[in-house]
Structures are given as structure tokens and as C-alpha cells.
FIKOLZA-1660 file (N, C-alpha, C; in steps of 0.1 Angstrom, whole numbers, plus 5000, padded with zeros to 4 digits):
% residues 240
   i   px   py   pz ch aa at
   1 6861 8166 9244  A  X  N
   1 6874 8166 9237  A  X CA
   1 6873 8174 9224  A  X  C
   2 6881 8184 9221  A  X  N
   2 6883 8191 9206  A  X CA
   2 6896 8182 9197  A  X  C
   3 6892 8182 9193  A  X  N
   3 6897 8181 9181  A  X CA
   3 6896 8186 9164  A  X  C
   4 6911 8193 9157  A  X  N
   4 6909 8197 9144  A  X CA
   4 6911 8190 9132  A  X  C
   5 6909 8193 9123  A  X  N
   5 6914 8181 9110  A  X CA
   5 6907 8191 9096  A  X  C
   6 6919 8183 9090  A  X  N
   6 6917 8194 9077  A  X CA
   6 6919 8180 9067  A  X  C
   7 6907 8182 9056  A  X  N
   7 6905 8176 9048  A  X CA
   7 6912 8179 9029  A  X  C
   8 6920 8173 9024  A  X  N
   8 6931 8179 9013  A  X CA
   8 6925 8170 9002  A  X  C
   9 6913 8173 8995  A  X  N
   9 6911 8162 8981  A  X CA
   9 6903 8174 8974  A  X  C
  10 6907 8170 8963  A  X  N
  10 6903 8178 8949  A  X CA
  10 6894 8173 8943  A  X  C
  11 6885 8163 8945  A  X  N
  11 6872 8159 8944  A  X CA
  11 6861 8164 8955  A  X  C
  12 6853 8178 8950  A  X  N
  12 6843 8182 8959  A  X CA
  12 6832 8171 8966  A  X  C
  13 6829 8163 8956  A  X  N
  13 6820 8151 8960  A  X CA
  13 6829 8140 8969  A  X  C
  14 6839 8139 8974  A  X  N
  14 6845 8134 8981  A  X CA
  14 6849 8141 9000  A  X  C
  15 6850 8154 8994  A  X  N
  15 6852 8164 9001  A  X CA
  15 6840 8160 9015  A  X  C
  16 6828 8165 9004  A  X  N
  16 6819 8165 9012  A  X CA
  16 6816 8155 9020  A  X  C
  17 6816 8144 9015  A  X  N
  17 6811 8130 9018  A  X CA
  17 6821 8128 9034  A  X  C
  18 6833 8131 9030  A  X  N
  18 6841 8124 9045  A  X CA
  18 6838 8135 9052  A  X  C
  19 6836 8151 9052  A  X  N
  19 6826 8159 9065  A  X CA
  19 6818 8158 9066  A  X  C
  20 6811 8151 9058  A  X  N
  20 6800 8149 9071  A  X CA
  20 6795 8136 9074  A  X  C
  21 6803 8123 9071  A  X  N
  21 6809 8109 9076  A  X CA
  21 6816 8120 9091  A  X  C
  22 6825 8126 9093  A  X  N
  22 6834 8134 9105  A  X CA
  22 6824 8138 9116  A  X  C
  23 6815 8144 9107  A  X  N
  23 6810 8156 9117  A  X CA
  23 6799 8145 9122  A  X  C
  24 6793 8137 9116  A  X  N
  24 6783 8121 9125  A  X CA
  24 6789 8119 9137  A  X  C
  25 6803 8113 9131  A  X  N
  25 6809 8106 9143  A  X CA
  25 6814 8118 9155  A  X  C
  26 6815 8129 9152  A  X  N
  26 6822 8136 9165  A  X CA
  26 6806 8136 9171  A  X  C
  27 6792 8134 9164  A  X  N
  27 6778 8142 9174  A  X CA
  27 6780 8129 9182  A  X  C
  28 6783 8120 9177  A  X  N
  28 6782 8104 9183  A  X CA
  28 6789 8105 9195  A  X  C
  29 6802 8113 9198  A  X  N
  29 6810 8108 9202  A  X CA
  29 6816 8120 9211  A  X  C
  30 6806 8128 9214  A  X  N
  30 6811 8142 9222  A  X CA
  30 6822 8147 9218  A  X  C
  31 6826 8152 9206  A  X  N
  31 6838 8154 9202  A  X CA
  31 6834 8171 9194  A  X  C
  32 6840 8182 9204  A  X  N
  32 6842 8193 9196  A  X CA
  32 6850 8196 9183  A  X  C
  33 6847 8192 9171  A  X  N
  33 6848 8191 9162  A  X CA
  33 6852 8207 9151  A  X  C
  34 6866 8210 9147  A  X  N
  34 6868 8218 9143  A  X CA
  34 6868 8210 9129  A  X  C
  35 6868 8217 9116  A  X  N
  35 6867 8211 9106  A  X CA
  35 6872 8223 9089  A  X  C
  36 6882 8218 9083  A  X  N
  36 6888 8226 9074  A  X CA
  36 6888 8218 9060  A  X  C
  37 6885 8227 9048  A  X  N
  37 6889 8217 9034  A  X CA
  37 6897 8223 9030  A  X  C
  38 6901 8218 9019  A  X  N
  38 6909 8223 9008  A  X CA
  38 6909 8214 8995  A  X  C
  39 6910 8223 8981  A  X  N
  39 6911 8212 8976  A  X CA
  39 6923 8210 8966  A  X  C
  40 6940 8216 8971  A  X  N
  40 6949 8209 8966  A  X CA
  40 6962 8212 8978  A  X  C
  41 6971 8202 8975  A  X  N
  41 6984 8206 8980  A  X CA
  41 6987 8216 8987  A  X  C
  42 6985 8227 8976  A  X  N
  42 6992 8240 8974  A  X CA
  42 6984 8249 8983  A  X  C
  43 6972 8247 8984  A  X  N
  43 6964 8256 8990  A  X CA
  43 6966 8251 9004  A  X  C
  44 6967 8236 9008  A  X  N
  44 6972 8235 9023  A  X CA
  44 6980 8235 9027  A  X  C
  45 6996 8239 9020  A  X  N
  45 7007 8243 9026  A  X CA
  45 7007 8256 9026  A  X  C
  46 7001 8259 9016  A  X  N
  46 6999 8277 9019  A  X CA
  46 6990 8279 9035  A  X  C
  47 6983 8275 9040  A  X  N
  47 6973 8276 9054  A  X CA
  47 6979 8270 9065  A  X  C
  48 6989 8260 9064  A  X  N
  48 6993 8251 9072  A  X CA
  48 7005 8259 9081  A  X  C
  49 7003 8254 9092  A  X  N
  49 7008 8263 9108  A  X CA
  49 7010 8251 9113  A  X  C
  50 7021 8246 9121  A  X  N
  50 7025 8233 9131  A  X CA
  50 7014 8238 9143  A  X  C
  51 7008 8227 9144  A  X  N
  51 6999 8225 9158  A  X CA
  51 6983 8229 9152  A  X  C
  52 6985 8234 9140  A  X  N
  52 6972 8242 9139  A  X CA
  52 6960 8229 9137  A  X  C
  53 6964 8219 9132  A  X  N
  53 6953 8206 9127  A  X CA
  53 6960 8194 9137  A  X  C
  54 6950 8187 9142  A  X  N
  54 6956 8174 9154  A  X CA
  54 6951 8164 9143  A  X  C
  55 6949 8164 9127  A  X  N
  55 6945 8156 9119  A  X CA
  55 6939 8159 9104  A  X  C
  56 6949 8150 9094  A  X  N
  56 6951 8156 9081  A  X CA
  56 6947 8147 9073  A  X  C
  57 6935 8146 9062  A  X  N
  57 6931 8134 9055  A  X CA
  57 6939 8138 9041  A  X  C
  58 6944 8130 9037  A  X  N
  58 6952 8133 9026  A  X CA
  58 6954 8127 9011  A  X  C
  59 6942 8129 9002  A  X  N
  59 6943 8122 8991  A  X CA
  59 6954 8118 8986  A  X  C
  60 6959 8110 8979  A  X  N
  60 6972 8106 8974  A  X CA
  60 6971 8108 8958  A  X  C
  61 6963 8103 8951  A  X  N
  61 6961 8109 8938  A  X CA
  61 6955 8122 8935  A  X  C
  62 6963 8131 8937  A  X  N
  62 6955 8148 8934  A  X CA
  62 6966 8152 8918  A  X  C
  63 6960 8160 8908  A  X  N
  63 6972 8169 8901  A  X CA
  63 6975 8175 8906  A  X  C
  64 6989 8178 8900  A  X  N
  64 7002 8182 8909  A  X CA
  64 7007 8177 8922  A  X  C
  65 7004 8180 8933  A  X  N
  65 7013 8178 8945  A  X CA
  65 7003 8164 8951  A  X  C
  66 7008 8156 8950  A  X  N
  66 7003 8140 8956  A  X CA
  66 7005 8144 8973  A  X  C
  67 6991 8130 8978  A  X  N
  67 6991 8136 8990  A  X CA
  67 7006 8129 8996  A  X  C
  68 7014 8118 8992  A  X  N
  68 7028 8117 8994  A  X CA
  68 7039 8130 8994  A  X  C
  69 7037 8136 8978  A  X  N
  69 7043 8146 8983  A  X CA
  69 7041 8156 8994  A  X  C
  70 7028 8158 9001  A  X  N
  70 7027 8168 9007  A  X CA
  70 7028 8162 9021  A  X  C
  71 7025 8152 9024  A  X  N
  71 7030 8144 9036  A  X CA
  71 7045 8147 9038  A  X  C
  72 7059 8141 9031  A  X  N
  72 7066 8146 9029  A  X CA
  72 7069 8161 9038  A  X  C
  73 7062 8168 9027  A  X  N
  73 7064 8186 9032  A  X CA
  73 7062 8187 9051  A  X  C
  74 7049 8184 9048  A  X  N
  74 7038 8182 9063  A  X CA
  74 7051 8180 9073  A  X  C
  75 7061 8168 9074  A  X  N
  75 7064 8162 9082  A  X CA
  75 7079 8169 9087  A  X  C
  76 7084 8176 9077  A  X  N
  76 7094 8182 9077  A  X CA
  76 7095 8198 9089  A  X  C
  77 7076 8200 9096  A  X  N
  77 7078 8210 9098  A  X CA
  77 7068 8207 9110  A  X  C
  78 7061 8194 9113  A  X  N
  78 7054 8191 9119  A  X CA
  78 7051 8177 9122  A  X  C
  79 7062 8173 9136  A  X  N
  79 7063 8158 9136  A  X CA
  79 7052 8155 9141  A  X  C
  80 7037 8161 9150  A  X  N
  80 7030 8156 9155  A  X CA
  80 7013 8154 9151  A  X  C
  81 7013 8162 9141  A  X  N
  81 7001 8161 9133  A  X CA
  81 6996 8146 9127  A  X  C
  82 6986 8137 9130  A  X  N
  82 6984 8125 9127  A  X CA
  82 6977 8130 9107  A  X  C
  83 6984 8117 9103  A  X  N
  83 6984 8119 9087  A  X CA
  83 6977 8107 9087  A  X  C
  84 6960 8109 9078  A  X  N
  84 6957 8098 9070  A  X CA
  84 6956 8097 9055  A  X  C
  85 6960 8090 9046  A  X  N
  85 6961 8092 9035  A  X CA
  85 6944 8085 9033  A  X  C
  86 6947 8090 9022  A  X  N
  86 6926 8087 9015  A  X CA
  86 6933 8078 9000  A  X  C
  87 6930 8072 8996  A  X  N
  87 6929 8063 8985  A  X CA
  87 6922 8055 8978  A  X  C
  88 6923 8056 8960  A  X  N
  88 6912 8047 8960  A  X CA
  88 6919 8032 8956  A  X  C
  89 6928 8027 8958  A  X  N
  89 6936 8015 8957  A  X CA
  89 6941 8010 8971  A  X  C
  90 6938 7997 8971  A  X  N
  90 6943 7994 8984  A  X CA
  90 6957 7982 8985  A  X  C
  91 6962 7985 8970  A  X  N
  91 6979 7977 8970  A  X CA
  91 6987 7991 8972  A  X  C
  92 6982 8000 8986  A  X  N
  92 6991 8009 8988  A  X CA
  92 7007 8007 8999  A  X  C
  93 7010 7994 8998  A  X  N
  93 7019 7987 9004  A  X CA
  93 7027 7993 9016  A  X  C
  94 7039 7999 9011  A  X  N
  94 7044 8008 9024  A  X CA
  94 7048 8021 9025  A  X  C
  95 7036 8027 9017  A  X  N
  95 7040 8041 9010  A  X CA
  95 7036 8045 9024  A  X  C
  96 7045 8059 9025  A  X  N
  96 7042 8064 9037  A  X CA
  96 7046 8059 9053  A  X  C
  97 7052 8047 9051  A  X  N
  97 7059 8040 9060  A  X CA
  97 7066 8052 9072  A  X  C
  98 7079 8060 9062  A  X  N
  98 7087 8069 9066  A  X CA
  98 7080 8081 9075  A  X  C
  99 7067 8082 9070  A  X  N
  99 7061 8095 9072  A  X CA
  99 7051 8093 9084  A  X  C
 100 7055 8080 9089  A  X  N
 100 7047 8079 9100  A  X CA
 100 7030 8080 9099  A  X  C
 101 7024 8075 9088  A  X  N
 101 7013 8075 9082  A  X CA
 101 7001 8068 9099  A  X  C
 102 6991 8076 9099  A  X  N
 102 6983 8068 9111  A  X CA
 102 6976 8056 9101  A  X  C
 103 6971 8063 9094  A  X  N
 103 6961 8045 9088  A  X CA
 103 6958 8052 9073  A  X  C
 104 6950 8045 9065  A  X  N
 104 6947 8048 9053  A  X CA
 104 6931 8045 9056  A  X  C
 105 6925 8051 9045  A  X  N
 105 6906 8051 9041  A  X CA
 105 6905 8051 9025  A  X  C
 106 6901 8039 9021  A  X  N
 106 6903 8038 9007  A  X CA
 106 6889 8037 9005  A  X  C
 107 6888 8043 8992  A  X  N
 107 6874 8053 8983  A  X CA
 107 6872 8037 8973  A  X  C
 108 6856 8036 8974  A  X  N
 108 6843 8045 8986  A  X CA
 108 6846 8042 8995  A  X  C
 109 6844 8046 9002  A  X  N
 109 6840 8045 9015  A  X CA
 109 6826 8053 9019  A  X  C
 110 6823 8046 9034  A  X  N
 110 6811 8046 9039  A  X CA
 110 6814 8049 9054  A  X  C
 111 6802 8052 9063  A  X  N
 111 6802 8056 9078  A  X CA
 111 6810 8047 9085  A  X  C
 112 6806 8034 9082  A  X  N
 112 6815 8023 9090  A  X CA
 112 6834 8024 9090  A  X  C
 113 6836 8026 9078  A  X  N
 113 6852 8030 9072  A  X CA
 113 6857 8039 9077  A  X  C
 114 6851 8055 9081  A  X  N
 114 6855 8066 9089  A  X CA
 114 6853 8067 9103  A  X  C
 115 6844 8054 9105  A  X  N
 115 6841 8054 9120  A  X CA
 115 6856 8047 9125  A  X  C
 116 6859 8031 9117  A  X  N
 116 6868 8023 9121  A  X CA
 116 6883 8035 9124  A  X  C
 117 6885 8044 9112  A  X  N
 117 6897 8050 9112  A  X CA
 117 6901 8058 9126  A  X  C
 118 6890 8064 9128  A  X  N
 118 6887 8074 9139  A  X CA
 118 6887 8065 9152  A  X  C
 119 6876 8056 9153  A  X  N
 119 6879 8048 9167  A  X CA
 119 6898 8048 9169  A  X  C
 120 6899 8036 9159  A  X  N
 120 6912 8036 9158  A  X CA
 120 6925 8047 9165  A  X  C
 121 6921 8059 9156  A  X  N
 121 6927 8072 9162  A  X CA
 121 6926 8075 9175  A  X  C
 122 6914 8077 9179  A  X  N
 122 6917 8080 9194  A  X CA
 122 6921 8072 9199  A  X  C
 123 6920 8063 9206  A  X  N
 123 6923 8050 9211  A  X CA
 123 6938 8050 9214  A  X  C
 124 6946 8050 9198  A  X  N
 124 6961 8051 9200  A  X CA
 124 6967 8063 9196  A  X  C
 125 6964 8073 9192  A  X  N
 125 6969 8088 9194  A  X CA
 125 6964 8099 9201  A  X  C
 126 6950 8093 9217  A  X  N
 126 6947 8099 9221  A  X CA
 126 6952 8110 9227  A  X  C
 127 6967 8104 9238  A  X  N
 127 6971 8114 9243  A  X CA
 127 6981 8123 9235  A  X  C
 128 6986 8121 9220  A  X  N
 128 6992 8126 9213  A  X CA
 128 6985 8141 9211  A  X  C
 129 6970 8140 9205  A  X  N
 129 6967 8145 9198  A  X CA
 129 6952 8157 9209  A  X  C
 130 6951 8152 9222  A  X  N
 130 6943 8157 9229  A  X CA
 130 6949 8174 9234  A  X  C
 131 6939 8186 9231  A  X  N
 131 6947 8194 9235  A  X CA
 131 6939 8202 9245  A  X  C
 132 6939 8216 9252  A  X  N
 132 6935 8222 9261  A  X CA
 132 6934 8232 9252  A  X  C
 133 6921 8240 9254  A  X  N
 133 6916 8256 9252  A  X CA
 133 6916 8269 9258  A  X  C
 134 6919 8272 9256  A  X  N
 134 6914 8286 9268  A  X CA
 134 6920 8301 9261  A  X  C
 135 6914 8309 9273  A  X  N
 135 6919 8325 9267  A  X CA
 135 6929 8330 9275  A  X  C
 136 6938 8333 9267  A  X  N
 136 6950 8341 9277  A  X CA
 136 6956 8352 9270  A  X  C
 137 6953 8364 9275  A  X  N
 137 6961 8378 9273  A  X CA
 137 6949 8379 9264  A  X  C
 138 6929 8376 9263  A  X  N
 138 6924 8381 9252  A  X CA
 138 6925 8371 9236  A  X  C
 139 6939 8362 9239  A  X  N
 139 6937 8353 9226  A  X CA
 139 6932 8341 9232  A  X  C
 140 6929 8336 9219  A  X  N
 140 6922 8319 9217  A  X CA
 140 6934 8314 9217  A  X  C
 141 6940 8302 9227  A  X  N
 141 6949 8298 9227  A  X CA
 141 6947 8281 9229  A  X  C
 142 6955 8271 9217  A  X  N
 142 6953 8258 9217  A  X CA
 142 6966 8249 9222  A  X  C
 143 6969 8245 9230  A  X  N
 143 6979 8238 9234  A  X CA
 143 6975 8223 9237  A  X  C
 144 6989 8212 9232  A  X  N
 144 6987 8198 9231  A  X CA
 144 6989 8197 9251  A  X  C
 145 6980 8185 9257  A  X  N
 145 6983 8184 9267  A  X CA
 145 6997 8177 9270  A  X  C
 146 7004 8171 9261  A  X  N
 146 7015 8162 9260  A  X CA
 146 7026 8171 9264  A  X  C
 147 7025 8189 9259  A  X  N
 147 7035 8196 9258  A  X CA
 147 7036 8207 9271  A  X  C
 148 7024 8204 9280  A  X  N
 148 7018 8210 9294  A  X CA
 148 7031 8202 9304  A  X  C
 149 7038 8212 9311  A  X  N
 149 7047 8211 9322  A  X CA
 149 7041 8208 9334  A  X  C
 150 7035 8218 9340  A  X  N
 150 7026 8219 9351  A  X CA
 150 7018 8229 9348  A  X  C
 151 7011 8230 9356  A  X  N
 151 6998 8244 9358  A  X CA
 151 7000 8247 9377  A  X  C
 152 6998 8258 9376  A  X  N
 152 7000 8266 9388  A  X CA
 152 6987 8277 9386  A  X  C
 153 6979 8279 9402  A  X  N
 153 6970 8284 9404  A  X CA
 153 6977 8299 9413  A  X  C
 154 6980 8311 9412  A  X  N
 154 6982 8321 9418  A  X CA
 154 6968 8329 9417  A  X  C
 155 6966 8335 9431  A  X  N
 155 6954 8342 9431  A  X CA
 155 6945 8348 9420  A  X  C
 156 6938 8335 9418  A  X  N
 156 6927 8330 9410  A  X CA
 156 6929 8333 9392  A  X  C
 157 6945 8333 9387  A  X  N
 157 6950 8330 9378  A  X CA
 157 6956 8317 9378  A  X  C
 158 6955 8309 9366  A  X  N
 158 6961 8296 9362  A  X CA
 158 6972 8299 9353  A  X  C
 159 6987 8297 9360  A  X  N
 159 6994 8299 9348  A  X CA
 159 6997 8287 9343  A  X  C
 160 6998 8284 9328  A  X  N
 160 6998 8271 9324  A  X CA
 160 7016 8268 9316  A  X  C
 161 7023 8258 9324  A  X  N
 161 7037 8262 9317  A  X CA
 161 7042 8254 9307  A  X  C
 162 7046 8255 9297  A  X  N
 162 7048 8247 9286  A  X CA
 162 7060 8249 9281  A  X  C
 163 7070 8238 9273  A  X  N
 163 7087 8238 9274  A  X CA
 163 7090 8253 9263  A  X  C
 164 7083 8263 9257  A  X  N
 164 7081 8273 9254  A  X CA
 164 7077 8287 9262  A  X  C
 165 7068 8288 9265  A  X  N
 165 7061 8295 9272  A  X CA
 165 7051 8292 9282  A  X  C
 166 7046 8305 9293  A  X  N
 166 7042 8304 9300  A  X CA
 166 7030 8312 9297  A  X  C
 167 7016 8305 9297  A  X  N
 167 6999 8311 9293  A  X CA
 167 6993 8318 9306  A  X  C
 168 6985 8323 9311  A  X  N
 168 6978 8329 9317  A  X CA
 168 6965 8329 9317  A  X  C
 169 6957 8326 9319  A  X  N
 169 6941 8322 9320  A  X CA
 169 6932 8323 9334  A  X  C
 170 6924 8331 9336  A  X  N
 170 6913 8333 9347  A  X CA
 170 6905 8320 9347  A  X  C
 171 6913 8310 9351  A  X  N
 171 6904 8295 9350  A  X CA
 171 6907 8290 9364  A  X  C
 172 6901 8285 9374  A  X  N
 172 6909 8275 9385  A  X CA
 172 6911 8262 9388  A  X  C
 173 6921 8257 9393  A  X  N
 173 6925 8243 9390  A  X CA
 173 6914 8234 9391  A  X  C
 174 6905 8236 9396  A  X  N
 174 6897 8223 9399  A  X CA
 174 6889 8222 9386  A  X  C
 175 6887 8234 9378  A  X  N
 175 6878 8233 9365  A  X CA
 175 6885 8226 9357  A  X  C
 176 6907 8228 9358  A  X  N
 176 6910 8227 9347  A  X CA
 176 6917 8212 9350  A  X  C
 177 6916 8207 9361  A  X  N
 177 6919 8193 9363  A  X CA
 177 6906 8185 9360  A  X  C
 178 6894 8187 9360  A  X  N
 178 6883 8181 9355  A  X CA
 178 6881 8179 9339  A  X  C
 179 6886 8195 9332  A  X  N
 179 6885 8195 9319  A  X CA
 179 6899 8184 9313  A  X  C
 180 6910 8185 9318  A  X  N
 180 6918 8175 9317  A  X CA
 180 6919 8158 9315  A  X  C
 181 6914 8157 9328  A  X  N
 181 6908 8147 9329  A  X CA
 181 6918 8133 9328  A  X  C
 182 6931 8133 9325  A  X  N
 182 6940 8124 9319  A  X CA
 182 6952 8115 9332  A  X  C
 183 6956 8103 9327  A  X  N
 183 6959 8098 9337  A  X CA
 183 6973 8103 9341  A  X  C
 184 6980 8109 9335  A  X  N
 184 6993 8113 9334  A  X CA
 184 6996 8131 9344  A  X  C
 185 6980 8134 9341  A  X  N
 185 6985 8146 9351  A  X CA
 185 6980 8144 9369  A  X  C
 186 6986 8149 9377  A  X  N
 186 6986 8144 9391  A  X CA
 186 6983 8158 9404  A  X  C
 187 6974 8162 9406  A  X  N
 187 6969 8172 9418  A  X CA
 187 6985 8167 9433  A  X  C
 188 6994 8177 9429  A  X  N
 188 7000 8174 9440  A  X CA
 188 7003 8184 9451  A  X  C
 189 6993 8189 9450  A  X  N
 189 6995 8205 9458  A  X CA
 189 6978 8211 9456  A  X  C
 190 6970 8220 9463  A  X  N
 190 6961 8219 9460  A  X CA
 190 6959 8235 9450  A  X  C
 191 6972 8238 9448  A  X  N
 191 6974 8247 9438  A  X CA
 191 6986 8244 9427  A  X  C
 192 6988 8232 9423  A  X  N
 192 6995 8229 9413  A  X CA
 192 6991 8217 9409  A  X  C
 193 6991 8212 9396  A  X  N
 193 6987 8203 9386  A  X CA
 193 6998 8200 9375  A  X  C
 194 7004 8187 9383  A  X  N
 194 7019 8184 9370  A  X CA
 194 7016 8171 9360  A  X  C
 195 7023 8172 9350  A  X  N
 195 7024 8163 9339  A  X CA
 195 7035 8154 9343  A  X  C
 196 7032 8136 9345  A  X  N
 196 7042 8133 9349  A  X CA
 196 7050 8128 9339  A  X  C
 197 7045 8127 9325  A  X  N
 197 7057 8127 9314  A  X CA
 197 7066 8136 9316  A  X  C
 198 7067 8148 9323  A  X  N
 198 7076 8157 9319  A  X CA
 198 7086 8154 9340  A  X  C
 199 7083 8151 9344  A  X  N
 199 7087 8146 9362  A  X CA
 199 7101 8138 9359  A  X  C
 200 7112 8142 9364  A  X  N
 200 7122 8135 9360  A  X CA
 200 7125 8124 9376  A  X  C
 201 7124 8133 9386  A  X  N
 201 7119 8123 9400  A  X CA
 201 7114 8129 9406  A  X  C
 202 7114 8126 9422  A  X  N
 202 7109 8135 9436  A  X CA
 202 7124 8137 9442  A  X  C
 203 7123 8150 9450  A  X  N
 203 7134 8154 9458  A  X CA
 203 7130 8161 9467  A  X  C
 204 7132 8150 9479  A  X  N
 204 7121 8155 9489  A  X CA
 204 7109 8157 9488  A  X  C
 205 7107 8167 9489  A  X  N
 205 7088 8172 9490  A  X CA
 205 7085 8180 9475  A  X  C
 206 7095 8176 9469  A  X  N
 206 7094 8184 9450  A  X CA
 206 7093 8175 9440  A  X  C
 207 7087 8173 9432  A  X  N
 207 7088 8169 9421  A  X CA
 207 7102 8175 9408  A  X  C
 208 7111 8171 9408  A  X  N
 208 7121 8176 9393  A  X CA
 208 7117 8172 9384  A  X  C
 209 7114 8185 9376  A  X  N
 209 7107 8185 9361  A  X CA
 209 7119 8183 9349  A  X  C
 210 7119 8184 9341  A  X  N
 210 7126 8181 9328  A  X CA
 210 7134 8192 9326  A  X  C
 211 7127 8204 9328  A  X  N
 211 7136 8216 9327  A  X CA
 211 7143 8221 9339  A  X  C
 212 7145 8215 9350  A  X  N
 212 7150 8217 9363  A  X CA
 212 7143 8226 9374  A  X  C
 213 7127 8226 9370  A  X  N
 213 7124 8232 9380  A  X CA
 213 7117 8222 9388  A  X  C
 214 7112 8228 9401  A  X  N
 214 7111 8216 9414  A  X CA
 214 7091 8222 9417  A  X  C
 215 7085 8215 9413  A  X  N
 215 7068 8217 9421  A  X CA
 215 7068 8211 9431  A  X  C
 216 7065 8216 9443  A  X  N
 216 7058 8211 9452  A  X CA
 216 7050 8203 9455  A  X  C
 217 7050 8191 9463  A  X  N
 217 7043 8182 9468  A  X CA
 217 7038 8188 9479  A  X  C
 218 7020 8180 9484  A  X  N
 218 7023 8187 9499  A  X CA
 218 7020 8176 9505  A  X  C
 219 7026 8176 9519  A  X  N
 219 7032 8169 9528  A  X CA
 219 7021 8151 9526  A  X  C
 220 7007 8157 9531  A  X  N
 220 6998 8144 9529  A  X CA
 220 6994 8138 9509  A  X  C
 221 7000 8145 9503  A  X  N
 221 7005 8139 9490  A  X CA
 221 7012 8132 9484  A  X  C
 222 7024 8131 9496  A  X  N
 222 7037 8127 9491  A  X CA
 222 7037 8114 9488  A  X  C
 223 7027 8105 9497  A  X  N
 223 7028 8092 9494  A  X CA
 223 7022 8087 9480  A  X  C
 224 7008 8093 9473  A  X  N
 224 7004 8093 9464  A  X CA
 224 7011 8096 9457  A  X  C
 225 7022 8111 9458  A  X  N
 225 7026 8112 9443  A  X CA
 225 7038 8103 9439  A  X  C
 226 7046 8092 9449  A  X  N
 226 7055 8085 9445  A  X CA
 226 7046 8069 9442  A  X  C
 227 7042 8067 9444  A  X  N
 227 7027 8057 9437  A  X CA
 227 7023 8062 9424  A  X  C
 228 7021 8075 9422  A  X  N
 228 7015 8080 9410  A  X CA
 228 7027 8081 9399  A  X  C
 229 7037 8083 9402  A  X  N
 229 7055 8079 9395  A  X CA
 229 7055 8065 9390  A  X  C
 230 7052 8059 9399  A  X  N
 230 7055 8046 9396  A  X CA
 230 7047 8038 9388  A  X  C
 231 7034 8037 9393  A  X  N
 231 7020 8035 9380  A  X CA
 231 7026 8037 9369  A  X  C
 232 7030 8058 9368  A  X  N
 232 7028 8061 9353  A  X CA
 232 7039 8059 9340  A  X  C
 233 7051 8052 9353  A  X  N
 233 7061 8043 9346  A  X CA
 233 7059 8036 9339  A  X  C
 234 7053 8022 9350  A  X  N
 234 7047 8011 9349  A  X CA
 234 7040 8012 9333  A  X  C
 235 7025 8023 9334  A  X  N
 235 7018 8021 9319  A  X CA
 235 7028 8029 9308  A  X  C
 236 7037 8037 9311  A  X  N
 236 7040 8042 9300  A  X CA
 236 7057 8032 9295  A  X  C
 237 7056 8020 9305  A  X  N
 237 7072 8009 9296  A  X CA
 237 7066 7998 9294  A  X  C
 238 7053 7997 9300  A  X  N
 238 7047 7979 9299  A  X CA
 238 7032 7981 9294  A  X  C
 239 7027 7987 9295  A  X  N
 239 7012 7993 9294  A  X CA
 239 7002 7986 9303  A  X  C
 240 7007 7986 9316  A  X  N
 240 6997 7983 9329  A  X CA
 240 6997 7994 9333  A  X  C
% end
């Protein structure tokens, strides 16, 4: 699993301490670990790109731009980036309520404190925050799995289609249904791989997607993929 995160405190001895508290737990934890600092506000709204960080530690007492204010900013242009505020007080009541705050890490802190935050994290923003890699057209390209339509395998191109655009990659389905790995995507064709968050029903031997287009089921599938509908109902209104 990759994941990125960018660290915003104006205390270098702080800085340091929670990368490499981060970088422990990703060796622990098979976690491709991208990793970014900064040390104010200003400097990470100036770097900050929607989608670019799947996770933002955010001092709250910095000069000038508090990590509230910049949460604030953050949110206004990126509803999915998980925000943790860093603090050294812990009567931090319901600050950050609005902003959809994932948890708080209050200073000092120690290995156990960044572990708890992070278990935490994946656990309940796993599928939020899990994304897919690959090269298409030559670029490094990072996409959330949540925002994956379907994938389609044409002669030994994977096109990968997302409610934006459509990627291109020399990868084939069976690598990229392994690398996947998640309960929500479903092999219903042995050259298509759909997301059934985005499945609005079956029609006939098709799946209807969100955006009106129809994937193919094939024939000895059909029964799985209306079982696999209904499961992923099931865990995503009751959590069975």
C-alpha cells in the first residue's frame, strides 16, 4: 500500500521526531511511504495540489497561519485529504469538528502515539485514502481507488476509467486486480475489473455504472456478480 503525507510544524525538532516515528511504522507495516515537510502554513499552501498528500499532520500553534487556519484553506479545495492536527494541549474540544479533523497527536509524543493514530487511520480511512500507481503516456500517475470506474484490458493495454478521465497503462488485469486487492472491486469479465461503489445495477448481462455506461458481465459470472451487488450493499448500509 502507498501512501503520502506531509508534515506542516515550525519546530525542526518536532519535524523530525514524527518522520521518523512515520517512517518506523510504514517498515512495520509494508507501507510505501512517501514523505514531505514544511515548516509553515505558507509554504504548504504554496506546494499543495488536491490529491497530492492522502495525509496532513498539522500543528495548530505555528506564527502566523495556525494549523486551523490552514485546515480551513486545505478543505475548501480538497474534501479528501485526511487532516491530523498535532498539538501540545489536549483541552482541544471541538476545534476542527467542521473540518472533518481524522484525530489529533498531542506533543510529546512517542512511537506508541503515532502508531495508535495511524492504526486508527487505516483501519477507518482505508478505502478513502488507498490509491493505485502506474505509468501512463510516460507520466507517474496517482489515482484514489475510490475514484476508479472500471478498468478494461484491450490488447495488452489497461485502460483505467475514472469520473474525469480515462489513463492508459501496459499493465494486465490480473497484476492489477492483485495489486488492488479490495473488496469493492469485482472480475466480471475476464477483461474488465469494476468498482461496485460506482454500479448503479445489472441490466441483463451489464452492469450500469453511475455515468451510464453498461460493463459486461460474462455469462458464468452473472450469478456472482449479483451476490457480489448485494454483499457490497449489505457492508457498505450495515457493515456485514
Amino acid at each position: 500500500m502507498n501512501i503520502s503525507v506531509v508534515i506542516c510544524d515550525d519546530l525542526e525538532e518536532d519535524r523530525f521526531t514524527l518522520s521518523r516515528a512515520l517512517q518506523h511504522y510504514a517498515a512495520g507495516h509494508r507501507l510505501e511511504l512517501s514523505l514531505d515537510t514544511v515548516s509553515s502554513g505558507g509554504e504548504l499552501l504554496a506546494r499543495w495540489a488536491p490529491g497530492k498528500w492522502d495525509v496532513a499532520f498539522l500543528d495548530i500553534y505555528m506564527p502566523g497561519l495556525s494549523g486551523v487556519d490552514i485546515a480551513r484553506q486545505l478543505r475548501e479545495c480538497d474534501p479528501d485529504c485526511a487532516l491530523i492536527f498535532v498539538t501540545t494541549s489536549q483541552d482541544h474540544g471541538l476545534v476542527g469538528y467542521d473540518l472533518q479533523i481524522a484525530d489529533y497527536l498531542v506533543k510529546p509524543f512517542g512511537q506508541p502515539e503515532v502508531n495508535s493514530v495511524l492504526d486508527w487511520l487505516l483501519q477507518n480511512r482505508h478505502d478513502q485514502i488507498r490509491t493505485l500507481r502506474f505509468h501512463s503516456d510516460w507520466e507517474a500517475v496517482k489515482v484514489r481507488l475510490r475514484d476508479i470506474s472500471y478498468i478494461e484490458v484491450q490488447q495488452h493495454t489497461a485502460l483505467i476509467h475514472t469520473g474525469s478521465r480515462v489513463f492508459s497503462t501496459r499493465r494486465g488485469i490480473d497484476s492489477l486486480e492483485a495489486e488492488i486487492h479490495a473488496e469493492q472491486f469485482f472480475r466480471c469479465h475476464r477483461s474488465f475489473l469494476v468498482n461496485l461503489e460506482h454500479v448503479v445495477d445489472i441490466q441483463k448481462r451489464d452492469f450500469r455504472m453511475d455515468d451510464g455506461t453498461l460493463v459486461p458481465i460474462s455469462l458464468q459470472n452473472l450469478p456472482r456478480a449479483r451476490q457480489a451487488c448485494l454483499n457490497w450493499s449489505l457492508t457498505k448500509n450495515w457493515g456485514r
